[in-house]
Backbone as CSV, one residue per row, in Angstrom:
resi,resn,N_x,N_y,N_z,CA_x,CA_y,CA_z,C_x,C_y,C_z
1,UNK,-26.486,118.600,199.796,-26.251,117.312,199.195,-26.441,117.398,197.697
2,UNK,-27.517,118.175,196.936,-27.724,118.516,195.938,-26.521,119.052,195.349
3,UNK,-25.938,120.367,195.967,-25.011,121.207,195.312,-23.869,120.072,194.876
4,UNK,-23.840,119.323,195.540,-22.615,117.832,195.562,-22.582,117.201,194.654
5,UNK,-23.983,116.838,194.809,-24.371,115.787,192.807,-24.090,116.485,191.924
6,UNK,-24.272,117.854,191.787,-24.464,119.283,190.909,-22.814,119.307,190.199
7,UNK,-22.247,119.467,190.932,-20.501,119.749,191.324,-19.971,118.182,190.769
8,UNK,-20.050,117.299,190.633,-19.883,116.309,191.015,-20.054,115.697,189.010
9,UNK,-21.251,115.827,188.635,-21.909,115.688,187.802,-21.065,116.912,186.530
10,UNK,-20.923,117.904,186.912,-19.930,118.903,186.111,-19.088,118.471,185.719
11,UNK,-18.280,118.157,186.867,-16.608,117.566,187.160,-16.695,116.426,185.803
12,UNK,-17.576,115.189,186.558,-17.371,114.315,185.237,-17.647,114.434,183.677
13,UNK,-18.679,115.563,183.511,-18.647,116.079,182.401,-17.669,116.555,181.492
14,UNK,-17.104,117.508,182.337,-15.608,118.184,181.738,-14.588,117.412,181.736
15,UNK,-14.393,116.255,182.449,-13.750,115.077,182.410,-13.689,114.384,181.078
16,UNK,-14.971,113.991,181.130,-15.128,113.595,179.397,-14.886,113.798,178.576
17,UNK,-15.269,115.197,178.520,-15.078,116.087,177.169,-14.145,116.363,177.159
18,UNK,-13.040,116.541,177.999,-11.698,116.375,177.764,-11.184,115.411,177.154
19,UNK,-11.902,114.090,177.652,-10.955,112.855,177.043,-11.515,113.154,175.617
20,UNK,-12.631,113.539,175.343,-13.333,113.195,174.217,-12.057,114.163,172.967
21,UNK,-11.824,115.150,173.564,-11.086,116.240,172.570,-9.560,115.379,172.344
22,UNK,-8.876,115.031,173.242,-7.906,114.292,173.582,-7.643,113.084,172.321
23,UNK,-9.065,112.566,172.553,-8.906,111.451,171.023,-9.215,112.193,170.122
24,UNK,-9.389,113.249,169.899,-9.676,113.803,168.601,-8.370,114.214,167.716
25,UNK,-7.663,114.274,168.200,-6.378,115.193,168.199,-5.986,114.268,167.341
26,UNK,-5.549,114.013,166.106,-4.276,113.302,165.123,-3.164,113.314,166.003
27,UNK,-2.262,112.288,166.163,-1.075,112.466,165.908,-0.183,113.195,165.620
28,UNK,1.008,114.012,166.018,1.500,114.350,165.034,2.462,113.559,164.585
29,UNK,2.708,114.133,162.900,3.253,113.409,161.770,5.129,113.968,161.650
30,UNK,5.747,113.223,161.076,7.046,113.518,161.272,6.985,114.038,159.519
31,UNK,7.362,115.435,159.613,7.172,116.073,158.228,8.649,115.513,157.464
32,UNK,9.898,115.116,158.024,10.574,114.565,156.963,10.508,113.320,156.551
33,UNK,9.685,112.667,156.340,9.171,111.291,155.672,8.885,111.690,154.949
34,UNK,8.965,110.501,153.901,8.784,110.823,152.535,7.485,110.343,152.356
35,UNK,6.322,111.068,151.745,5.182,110.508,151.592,3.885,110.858,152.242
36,UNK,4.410,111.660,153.306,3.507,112.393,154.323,2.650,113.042,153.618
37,UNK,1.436,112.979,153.977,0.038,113.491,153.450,-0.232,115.041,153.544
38,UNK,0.435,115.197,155.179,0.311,116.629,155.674,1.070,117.813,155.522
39,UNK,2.480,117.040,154.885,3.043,118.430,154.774,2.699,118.819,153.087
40,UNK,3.087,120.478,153.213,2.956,120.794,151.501,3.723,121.121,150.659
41,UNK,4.331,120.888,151.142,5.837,121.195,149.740,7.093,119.516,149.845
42,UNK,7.464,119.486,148.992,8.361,118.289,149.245,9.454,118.907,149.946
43,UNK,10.352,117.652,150.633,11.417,118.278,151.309,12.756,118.565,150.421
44,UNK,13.455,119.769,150.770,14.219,120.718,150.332,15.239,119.540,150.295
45,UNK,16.399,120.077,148.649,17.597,119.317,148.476,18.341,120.032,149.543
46,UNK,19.341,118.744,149.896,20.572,119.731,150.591,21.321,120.320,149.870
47,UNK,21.560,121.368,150.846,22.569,122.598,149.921,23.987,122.045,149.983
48,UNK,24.631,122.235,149.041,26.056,122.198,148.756,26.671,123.165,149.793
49,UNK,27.494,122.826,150.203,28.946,123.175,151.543,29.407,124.414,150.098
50,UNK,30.362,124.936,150.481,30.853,125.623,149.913,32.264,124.965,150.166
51,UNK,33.600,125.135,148.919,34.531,124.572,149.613,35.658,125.570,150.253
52,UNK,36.532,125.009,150.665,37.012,125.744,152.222,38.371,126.040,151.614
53,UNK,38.284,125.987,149.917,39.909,126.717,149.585,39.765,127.930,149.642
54,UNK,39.038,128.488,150.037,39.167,130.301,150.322,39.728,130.109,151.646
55,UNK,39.704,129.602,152.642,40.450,130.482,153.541,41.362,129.429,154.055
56,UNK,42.410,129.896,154.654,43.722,129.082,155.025,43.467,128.353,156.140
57,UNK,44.110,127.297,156.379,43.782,126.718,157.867,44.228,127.211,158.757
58,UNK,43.325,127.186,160.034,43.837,127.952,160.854,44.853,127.435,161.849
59,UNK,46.172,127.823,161.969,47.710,127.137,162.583,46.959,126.318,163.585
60,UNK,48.089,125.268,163.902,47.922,124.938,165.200,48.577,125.815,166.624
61,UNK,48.354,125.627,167.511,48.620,126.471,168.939,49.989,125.884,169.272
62,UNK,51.243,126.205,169.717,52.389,125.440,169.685,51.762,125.056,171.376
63,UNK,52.800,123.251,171.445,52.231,123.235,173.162,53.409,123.854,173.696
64,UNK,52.584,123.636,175.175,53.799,124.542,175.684,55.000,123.981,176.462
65,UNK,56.430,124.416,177.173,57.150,123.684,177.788,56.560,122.431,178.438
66,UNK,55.775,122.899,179.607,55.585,122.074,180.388,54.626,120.209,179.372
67,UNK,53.952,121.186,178.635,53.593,119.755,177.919,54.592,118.891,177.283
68,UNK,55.761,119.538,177.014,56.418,118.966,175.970,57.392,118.078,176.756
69,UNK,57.292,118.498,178.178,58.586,117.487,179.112,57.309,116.389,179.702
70,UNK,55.755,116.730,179.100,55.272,115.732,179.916,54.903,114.818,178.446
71,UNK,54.794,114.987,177.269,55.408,114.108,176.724,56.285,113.149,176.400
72,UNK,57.765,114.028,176.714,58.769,113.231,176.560,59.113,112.584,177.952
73,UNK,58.240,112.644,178.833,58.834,111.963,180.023,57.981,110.907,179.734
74,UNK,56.511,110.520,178.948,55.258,109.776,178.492,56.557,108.088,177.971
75,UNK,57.123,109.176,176.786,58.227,108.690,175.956,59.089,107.662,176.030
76,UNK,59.527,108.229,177.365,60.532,107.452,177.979,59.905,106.269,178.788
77,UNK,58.784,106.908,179.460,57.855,105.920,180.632,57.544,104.505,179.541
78,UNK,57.324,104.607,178.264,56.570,103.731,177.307,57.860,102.838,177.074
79,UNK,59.260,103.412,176.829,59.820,103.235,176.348,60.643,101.865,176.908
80,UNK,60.654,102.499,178.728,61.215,101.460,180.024,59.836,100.527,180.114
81,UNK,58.868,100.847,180.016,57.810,99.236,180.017,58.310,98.398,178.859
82,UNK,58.110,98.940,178.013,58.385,97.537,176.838,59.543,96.983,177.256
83,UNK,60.535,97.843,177.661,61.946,97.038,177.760,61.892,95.848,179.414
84,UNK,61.051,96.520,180.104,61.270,95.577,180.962,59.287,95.097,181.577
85,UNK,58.690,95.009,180.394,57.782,94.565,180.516,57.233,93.599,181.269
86,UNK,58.099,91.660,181.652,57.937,90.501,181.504,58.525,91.077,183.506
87,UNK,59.334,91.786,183.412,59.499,91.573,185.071,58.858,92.817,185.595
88,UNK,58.097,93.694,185.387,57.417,94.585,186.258,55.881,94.001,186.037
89,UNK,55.595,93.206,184.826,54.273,92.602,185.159,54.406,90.921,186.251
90,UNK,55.620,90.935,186.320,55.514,89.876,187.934,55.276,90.137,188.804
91,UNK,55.848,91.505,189.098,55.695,92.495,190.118,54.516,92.383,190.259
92,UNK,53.234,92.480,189.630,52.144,92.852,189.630,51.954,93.958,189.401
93,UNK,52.842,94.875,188.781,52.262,96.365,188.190,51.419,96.177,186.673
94,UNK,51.240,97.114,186.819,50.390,97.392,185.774,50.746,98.139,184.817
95,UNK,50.258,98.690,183.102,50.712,99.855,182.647,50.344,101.433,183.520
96,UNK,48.765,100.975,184.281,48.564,102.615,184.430,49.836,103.164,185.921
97,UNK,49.500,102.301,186.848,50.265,102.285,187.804,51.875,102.266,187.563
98,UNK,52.324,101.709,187.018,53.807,101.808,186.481,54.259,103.341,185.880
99,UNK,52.869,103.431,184.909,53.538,105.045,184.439,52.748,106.629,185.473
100,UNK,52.633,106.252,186.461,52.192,107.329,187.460,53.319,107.103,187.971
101,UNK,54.060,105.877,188.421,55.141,105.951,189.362,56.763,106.568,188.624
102,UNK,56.355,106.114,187.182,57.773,106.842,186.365,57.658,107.733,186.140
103,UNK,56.513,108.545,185.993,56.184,110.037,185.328,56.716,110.756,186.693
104,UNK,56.396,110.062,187.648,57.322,111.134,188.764,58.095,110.956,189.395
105,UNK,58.550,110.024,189.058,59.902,109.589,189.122,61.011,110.410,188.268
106,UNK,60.442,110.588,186.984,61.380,111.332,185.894,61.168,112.758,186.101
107,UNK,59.929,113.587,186.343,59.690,114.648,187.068,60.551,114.975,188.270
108,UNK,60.928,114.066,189.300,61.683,114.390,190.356,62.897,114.732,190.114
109,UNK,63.269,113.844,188.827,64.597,113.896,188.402,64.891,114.959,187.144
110,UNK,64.007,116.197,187.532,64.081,117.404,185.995,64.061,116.607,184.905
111,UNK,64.013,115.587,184.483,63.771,115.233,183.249,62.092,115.623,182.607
């Protein structure tokens, strides 16, 4: 029963003194504020970029067939909504639904 109090009596000790260290501890401080007590040097200017007329831009990637018929089929899809806008929104279509149904629609048709 002794060894218990013994054990027991430790435990809450080291308990303590944990919390006790715990509050001891500062904060830490956010060193890029201006004004901070703790850091020791002020904070560094930013460096200047260098500018980018030394080297050429780098091309663009050409797209490829298949993008370019799924553009121009985009094209056309945009092209038949506006024109018949006022009667496929009676229908109850929509833009997204309208151009899933023309995109393969015009796809079916090699365009």
């Amino acid at each position: 029963m002794q060894r218990n109090s013994i054990v027991g009596a430790a435990l809450a000790f080291l308990v303590s003194a944990g919390f006790a260290i715990a509050q001891t501890v500062p904060a830490p401080q956010n060193p890029l504020r201006p004004g901070n007590a703790r850091t020791a040097t002020p904070p560094a200017a930013p460096q200047a970029t260098p500018a980018p007329s030394a080297e050429a831009p780098k091309p663009k990637r050409q797209r490829s067939e298949a993008q370019l018929a799924n553009d121009n089929r985009m094209r056309a899809c945009g092209a038949e909504w506006r024109a018949n806008k006022a009667a496929l929104t009676a229908q109850g279509k929509t833009w997204r639904v309208f151009n899933v149904e023309c995109r393969a629609r015009l796809k079916a048709q090699g365009r």
